[in-house]
N, C-alpha and C positions, 0 to 999 in steps of 0.2 A: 177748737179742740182743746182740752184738756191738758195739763203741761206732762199726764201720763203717759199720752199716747205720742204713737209717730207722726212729726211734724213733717211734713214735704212743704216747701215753699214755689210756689208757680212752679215753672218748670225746670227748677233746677237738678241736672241731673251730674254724676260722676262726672269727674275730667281727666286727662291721661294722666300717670302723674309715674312717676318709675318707684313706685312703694307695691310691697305685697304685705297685705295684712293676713293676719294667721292667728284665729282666734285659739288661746290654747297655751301651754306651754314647748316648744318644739324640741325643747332636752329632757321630754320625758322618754326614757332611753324606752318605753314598752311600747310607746304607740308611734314616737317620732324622729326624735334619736338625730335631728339635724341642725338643731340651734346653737350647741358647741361647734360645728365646723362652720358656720357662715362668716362671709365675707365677701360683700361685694361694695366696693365705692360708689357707686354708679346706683345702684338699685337697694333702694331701704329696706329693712324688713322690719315692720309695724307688729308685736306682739300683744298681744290683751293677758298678761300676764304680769305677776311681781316682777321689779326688776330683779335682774341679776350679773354678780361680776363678770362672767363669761361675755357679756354686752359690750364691755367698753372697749371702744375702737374697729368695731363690727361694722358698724352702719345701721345697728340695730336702735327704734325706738321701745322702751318700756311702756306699754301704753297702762296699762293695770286694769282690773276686770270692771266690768259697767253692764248696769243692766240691759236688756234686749231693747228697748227704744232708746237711751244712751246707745247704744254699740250701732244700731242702724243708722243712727246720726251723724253720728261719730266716723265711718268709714264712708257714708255719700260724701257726704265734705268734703274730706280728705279724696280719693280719689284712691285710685292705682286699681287694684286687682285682690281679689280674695280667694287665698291658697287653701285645699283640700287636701291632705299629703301625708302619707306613712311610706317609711321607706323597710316597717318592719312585716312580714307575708303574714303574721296571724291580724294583724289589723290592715293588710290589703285584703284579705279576703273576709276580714268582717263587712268589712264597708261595700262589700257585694252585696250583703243583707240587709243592711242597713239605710234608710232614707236619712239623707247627712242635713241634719238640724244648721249646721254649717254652709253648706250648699245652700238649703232653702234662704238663711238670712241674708248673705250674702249676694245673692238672686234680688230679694226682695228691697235691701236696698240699691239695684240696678248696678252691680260691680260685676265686672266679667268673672269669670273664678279659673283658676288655672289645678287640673285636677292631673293622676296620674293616668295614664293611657290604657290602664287593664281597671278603672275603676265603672261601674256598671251605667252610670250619667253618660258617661262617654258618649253614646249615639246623640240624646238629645241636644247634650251640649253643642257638638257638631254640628248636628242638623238646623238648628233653631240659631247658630251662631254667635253664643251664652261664655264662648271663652277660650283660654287655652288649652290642650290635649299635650301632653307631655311624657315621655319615658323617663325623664331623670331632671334633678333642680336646675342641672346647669343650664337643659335644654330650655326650658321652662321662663331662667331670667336671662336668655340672650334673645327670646324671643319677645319678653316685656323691653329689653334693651334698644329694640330694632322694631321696635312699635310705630309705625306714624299716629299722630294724632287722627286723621281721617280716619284708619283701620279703628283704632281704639273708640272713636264715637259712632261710627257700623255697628258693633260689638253694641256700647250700649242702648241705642235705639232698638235693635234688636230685643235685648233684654226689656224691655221699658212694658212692651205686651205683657210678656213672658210675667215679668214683678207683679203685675197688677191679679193675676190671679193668683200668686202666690199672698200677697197683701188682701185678700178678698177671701180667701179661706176656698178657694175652689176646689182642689186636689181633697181636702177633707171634704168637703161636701161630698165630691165626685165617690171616697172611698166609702164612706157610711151608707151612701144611696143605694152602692154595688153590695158591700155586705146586707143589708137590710133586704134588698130584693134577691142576693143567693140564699138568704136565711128563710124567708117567708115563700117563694117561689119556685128553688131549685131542688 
Protein backbone atom coordinates (compact mmCIF):
# COMPACT_ATOMS: atom_id res chain seq x y z
CA UNK A 1 0.00 0.00 0.00
CA UNK A 2 0.82 3.34 -0.55
CA UNK A 3 2.27 5.58 2.34
CA UNK A 4 -1.33 7.56 1.73
CA UNK A 5 -3.32 5.23 2.78
CA UNK A 6 -4.37 3.26 6.08
CA UNK A 7 -1.62 1.02 7.10
CA UNK A 8 -3.01 -1.95 9.39
CA UNK A 9 -0.13 -4.30 10.30
CA UNK A 10 -1.18 -8.09 10.83
CA UNK A 11 -3.38 -8.14 13.49
CA UNK A 12 -2.61 -5.60 15.32
CA UNK A 13 -5.31 -4.19 17.17
CA UNK A 14 -5.99 -1.34 20.00
CA UNK A 15 -4.81 -2.12 23.64
CA UNK A 16 -6.39 -0.96 26.99
CA UNK A 17 -4.58 1.97 27.76
CA UNK A 18 -6.56 4.64 30.40
CA UNK A 19 -6.23 7.62 27.56
CA UNK A 20 -9.41 9.04 25.79
CA UNK A 21 -8.74 10.61 22.71
CA UNK A 22 -11.01 13.53 21.57
CA UNK A 23 -10.71 14.66 18.14
CA UNK A 24 -11.39 18.48 18.45
CA UNK A 25 -10.80 21.14 20.61
CA UNK A 26 -13.00 20.38 24.04
CA UNK A 27 -12.78 24.30 25.16
CA UNK A 28 -14.78 25.21 22.50
CA UNK A 29 -17.22 26.66 24.92
CA UNK A 30 -20.26 26.28 21.77
CA UNK A 31 -19.94 22.66 21.22
CA UNK A 32 -17.86 21.32 24.18
CA UNK A 33 -17.03 23.54 26.88
CA UNK A 34 -15.10 20.61 29.03
CA UNK A 35 -11.43 20.85 28.45
CA UNK A 36 -10.81 23.84 31.03
CA UNK A 37 -12.19 21.79 33.76
CA UNK A 38 -10.28 18.45 33.22
CA UNK A 39 -8.42 16.75 35.51
CA UNK A 40 -7.88 13.34 36.10
CA UNK A 41 -4.21 11.75 37.14
CA UNK A 42 -5.20 8.44 36.36
CA UNK A 43 -6.71 8.84 32.98
CA UNK A 44 -5.16 11.07 29.98
CA UNK A 45 -7.05 12.94 27.73
CA UNK A 46 -5.35 12.92 24.14
CA UNK A 47 -6.52 16.10 22.25
CA UNK A 48 -5.97 16.52 18.20
CA UNK A 49 -5.85 20.03 18.70
CA UNK A 50 -3.09 23.18 19.23
CA UNK A 51 -1.73 23.19 22.36
CA UNK A 52 -2.89 25.14 24.98
CA UNK A 53 -1.98 26.87 28.47
CA UNK A 54 -5.11 25.60 30.22
CA UNK A 55 -3.19 21.80 29.50
CA UNK A 56 -0.46 22.12 31.85
CA UNK A 57 -0.72 19.81 34.85
CA UNK A 58 -4.13 18.45 33.44
CA UNK A 59 -2.92 15.13 32.32
CA UNK A 60 -3.76 16.42 29.09
CA UNK A 61 -1.66 15.39 25.95
CA UNK A 62 -1.47 18.15 22.98
CA UNK A 63 -1.61 15.95 20.17
CA UNK A 64 -2.16 18.76 17.04
CA UNK A 65 -4.32 18.15 14.09
CA UNK A 66 -3.12 15.16 11.42
CA UNK A 67 -4.67 14.04 8.58
CA UNK A 68 -7.47 11.14 8.44
CA UNK A 69 -4.92 8.20 7.92
CA UNK A 70 -2.27 9.98 10.31
CA UNK A 71 -5.13 10.39 13.01
CA UNK A 72 -6.34 6.48 12.43
CA UNK A 73 -2.76 5.41 12.97
CA UNK A 74 -2.14 7.50 15.44
CA UNK A 75 -5.05 6.52 17.88
CA UNK A 76 -4.88 2.29 16.95
CA UNK A 77 -1.43 2.57 18.41
CA UNK A 78 -1.85 4.45 21.02
CA UNK A 79 -4.76 2.70 22.38
CA UNK A 80 -7.45 3.74 25.04
CA UNK A 81 -10.89 4.95 23.96
CA UNK A 82 -12.40 7.58 21.57
CA UNK A 83 -14.86 10.25 23.14
CA UNK A 84 -17.95 11.68 21.30
CA UNK A 85 -19.26 14.41 23.77
CA UNK A 86 -21.22 17.83 24.07
CA UNK A 87 -22.22 18.82 27.29
CA UNK A 88 -23.86 21.74 25.39
CA UNK A 89 -28.16 20.61 24.32
CA UNK A 90 -28.10 22.61 20.94
CA UNK A 91 -25.15 20.34 19.95
CA UNK A 92 -26.68 17.14 21.81
CA UNK A 93 -29.45 17.46 19.75
CA UNK A 94 -27.54 18.11 16.65
CA UNK A 95 -25.70 14.99 16.98
CA UNK A 96 -29.16 13.36 16.87
CA UNK A 97 -29.09 14.26 13.08
CA UNK A 98 -26.17 13.98 12.54
CA UNK A 99 -23.82 10.63 11.45
CA UNK A 100 -20.71 11.50 13.70
CA UNK A 101 -17.55 11.61 11.21
CA UNK A 102 -15.94 11.03 14.69
CA UNK A 103 -17.86 8.00 15.57
CA UNK A 104 -17.16 6.49 12.26
CA UNK A 105 -13.24 7.13 12.43
CA UNK A 106 -12.87 6.25 15.62
CA UNK A 107 -14.92 2.66 14.85
CA UNK A 108 -12.69 2.32 12.01
CA UNK A 109 -9.65 2.44 13.60
CA UNK A 110 -11.18 -0.49 16.17
CA UNK A 111 -11.14 2.08 19.52
CA UNK A 112 -14.18 1.53 21.54
CA UNK A 113 -15.81 5.08 21.80
CA UNK A 114 -17.39 6.35 24.83
CA UNK A 115 -20.49 8.42 23.77
CA UNK A 116 -23.39 10.37 25.86
CA UNK A 117 -26.41 8.23 26.91
CA UNK A 118 -29.19 10.33 25.04
CA UNK A 119 -26.86 10.34 21.86
CA UNK A 120 -28.76 8.41 18.92
CA UNK A 121 -25.57 5.34 18.35
CA UNK A 122 -26.59 4.57 21.56
CA UNK A 123 -28.62 1.35 20.65
CA UNK A 124 -25.95 -0.07 18.25
CA UNK A 125 -23.31 0.85 20.29
CA UNK A 126 -24.97 -1.29 23.11
CA UNK A 127 -26.13 -3.84 21.09
CA UNK A 128 -23.03 -4.63 18.95
CA UNK A 129 -20.78 -3.86 22.20
CA UNK A 130 -18.73 -0.73 20.30
CA UNK A 131 -18.24 1.04 23.70
CA UNK A 132 -19.10 2.97 26.60
CA UNK A 133 -22.88 4.66 27.30
CA UNK A 134 -22.39 7.36 29.72
CA UNK A 135 -24.79 10.25 31.48
CA UNK A 136 -21.88 12.38 32.46
CA UNK A 137 -17.66 12.59 31.99
CA UNK A 138 -17.07 11.47 35.49
CA UNK A 139 -19.26 8.41 34.91
CA UNK A 140 -17.61 7.74 31.62
CA UNK A 141 -13.70 7.96 33.19
CA UNK A 142 -14.41 5.87 36.35
CA UNK A 143 -15.67 3.39 34.00
CA UNK A 144 -12.40 3.59 31.59
CA UNK A 145 -10.75 3.49 35.35
CA UNK A 146 -12.20 0.11 36.43
CA UNK A 147 -11.86 -1.37 32.89
CA UNK A 148 -10.17 -4.78 33.02
CA UNK A 149 -8.06 -5.59 30.13
CA UNK A 150 -10.29 -8.72 29.16
CA UNK A 151 -13.55 -6.34 29.11
CA UNK A 152 -11.49 -3.80 26.99
CA UNK A 153 -10.27 -6.55 24.39
CA UNK A 154 -14.32 -8.07 24.21
CA UNK A 155 -15.02 -4.49 23.46
CA UNK A 156 -12.50 -4.58 20.72
CA UNK A 157 -12.94 -7.81 18.90
CA UNK A 158 -16.34 -6.90 18.88
CA UNK A 159 -15.52 -3.85 17.03
CA UNK A 160 -13.04 -5.51 14.57
CA UNK A 161 -16.34 -6.89 12.46
CA UNK A 162 -18.11 -3.81 13.05
CA UNK A 163 -14.41 -1.43 11.48
CA UNK A 164 -14.26 -3.58 8.60
CA UNK A 165 -17.27 -2.46 6.99
CA UNK A 166 -16.84 0.84 7.96
CA UNK A 167 -13.16 0.68 6.21
CA UNK A 168 -14.96 -1.09 3.14
CA UNK A 169 -17.24 1.80 2.53
CA UNK A 170 -20.41 -0.47 3.39
CA UNK A 171 -22.95 1.96 5.13
CA UNK A 172 -22.28 4.14 1.81
CA UNK A 173 -22.73 1.61 -0.34
CA UNK A 174 -25.79 0.44 1.63
CA UNK A 175 -27.15 4.31 1.63
CA UNK A 176 -26.78 5.12 -2.28
CA UNK A 177 -28.25 1.67 -3.20
CA UNK A 178 -31.54 2.55 -0.87
CA UNK A 179 -31.64 6.24 -2.31
CA UNK A 180 -31.22 5.09 -5.95
CA UNK A 181 -33.74 2.31 -5.54
CA UNK A 182 -36.40 5.05 -3.43
CA UNK A 183 -35.61 7.42 -6.31
CA UNK A 184 -36.21 5.09 -9.43
CA UNK A 185 -38.73 2.56 -7.66
CA UNK A 186 -40.69 4.18 -5.10
Amino acid sequence: MGSHRWQRSGKEKPHYAPIINFAGDPTNPEKYGFGGTWFNPDVKLRVFTSPKDWGVGRNIEFVGSMPDIALLNDIRRTGGFGLIWSGDPYWLEYMKYNCSFKLSTYLAAGLPVIVNSGTPARDIIEKKKLGIIADSLPEAIERVQTMTTTEYDQMVNSIDDFAKLIRGGYFVKRALTEAIFKAFYD
